[in-house]
Every structure is written in structure tokens, then in C-alpha cells.
C-alpha positions in Angstrom: 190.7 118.3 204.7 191.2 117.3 201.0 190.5 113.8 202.0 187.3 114.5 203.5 186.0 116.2 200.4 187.1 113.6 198.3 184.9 111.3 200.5 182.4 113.7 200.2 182.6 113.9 196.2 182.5 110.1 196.1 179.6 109.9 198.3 178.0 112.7 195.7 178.7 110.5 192.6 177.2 107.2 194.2 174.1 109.2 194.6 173.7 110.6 190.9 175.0 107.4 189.6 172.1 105.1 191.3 169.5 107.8 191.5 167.9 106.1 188.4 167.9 102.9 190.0 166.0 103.6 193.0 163.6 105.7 190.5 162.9 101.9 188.6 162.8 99.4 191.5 160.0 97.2 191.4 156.6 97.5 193.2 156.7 97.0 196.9 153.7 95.1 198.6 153.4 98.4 201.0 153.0 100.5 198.2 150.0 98.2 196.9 148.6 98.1 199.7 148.3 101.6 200.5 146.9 101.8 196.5 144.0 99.7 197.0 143.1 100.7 201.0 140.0 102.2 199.4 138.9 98.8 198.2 138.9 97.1 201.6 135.0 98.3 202.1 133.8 96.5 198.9 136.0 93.4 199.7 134.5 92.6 202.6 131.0 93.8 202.2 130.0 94.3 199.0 128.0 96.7 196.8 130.3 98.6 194.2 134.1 99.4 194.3 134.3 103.7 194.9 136.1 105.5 192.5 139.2 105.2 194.8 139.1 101.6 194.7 138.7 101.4 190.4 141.8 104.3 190.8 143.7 102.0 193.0 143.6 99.0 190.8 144.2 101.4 187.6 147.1 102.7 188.9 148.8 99.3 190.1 148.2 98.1 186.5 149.9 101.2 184.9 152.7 100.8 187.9 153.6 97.0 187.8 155.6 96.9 183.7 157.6 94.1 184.3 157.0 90.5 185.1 158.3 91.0 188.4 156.1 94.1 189.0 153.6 91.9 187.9 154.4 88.7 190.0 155.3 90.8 193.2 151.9 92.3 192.5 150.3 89.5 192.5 151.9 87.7 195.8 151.3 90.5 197.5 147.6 90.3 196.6 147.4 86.7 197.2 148.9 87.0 200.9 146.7 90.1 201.8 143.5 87.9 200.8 144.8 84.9 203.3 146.0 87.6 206.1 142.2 89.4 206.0 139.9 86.9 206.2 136.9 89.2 206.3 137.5 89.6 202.8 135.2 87.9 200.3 136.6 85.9 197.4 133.4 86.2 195.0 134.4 90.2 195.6 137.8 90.4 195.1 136.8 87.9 192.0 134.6 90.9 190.9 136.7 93.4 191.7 138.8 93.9 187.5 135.5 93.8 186.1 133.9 96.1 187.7 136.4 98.9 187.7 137.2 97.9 183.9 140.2 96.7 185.0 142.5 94.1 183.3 144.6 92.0 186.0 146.2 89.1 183.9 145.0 86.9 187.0 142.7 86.2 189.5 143.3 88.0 192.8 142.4 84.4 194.9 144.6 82.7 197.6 145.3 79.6 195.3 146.8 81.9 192.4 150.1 80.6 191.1 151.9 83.5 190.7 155.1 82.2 188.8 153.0 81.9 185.8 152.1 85.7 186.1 153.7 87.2 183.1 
């Protein structure tokens, strides 16, 4: 029985020990995705972003602090523009301006995304 609480306590420690580390991973393309859902309707159409879509972008910026945020941000942007091709590139061009948005690079299919910094 000892043993097994000793397993147990182990177990315990691992968690509080990497806790902080699964707080801080980077940006998942899933999770960007979802964020900018509300911009699909603009890409693809026109008009003006909603206030979702401006909130999306907003957010991602605030969310992706590192370089790799920011590169694995940007991949994931660039693949989602090849993947939907109902999406228009003079939009998604649009899209940081329009929301007052700063993305350090343009959201295209031809983006190289190792220079992202």
C-alpha cells in the first residue's frame, strides 16, 4: 500500500512541477483557428470584418509573444488560406488594417514564415 501512494505522490509532483509548462506552450493552429472563425464571412465575401473578426485578430496578436507563437501563427494562417480556396487574398490582405491590427506579415499563401520574428 505504501508503494502505491508513493506512485501516487510522484504522479502529484509531476503535475505541479509541469503545470507551468503546459500554461506557456506555444499557440496551436486549432486554437487560431477557432480565434478567427468569425472572419471567414469577410474572407470570402467581402464588406467589413464584425467586431468578432477585429477581436479574433486582436487576441492572436496579444496571444502569439514569442517568435515561435509568431511563426506557428503565421504557418498556420498561410495553410488555412491554401486549404479554403473561397477565400479572397485582396481580403485577407485587408484584413490588419481594417481591424487596426498590426500582423508583422502578410497573411498570403507565398509568406515566408521563417523570417517572421
Amino acid at each position: 500500500m505504501a508503494s502505491s501512494n508513493q506512485v501516487v505522490c510522484v504522479f502529484l509532483m509531476c503535475i505541479v512541477v509541469a503545470a507551468p509548462l503546459i500554461t506557456e506552450a506555444a499557440l496551436t493552429c486549432g486554437q487560431i483557428k477557432s480565434g478567427l472563425v468569425p472572419c471567414l464571412a469577410y474572407l470570402q465575401n467581402g464588406g467589413f470584418p464584425t467586431p468578432g473578426c477585429c477581436g479574433g485578430i486582436k487576441s492572436l496578436i496579444r496571444s502569439a509573444t514569442t517568435t515561435a507563437d509568431r511563426q506557428n501563427a503565421c504557418n498556420c494562417l498561410k495553410t488555412v488560406a491554401g486549404q479554403i480556396k473561397t477565400i479572397k487574398p485582396a481580403n485577407a490582405a485587408k484584413l490588419p488594417s481594417l481591424c487596426s491590427a498590426n500582423i508583422p506579415y502578410k497573411i498570403s499563401t507565398s509568406t515566408n514564415c521563417a523570417s517572421v520574428k
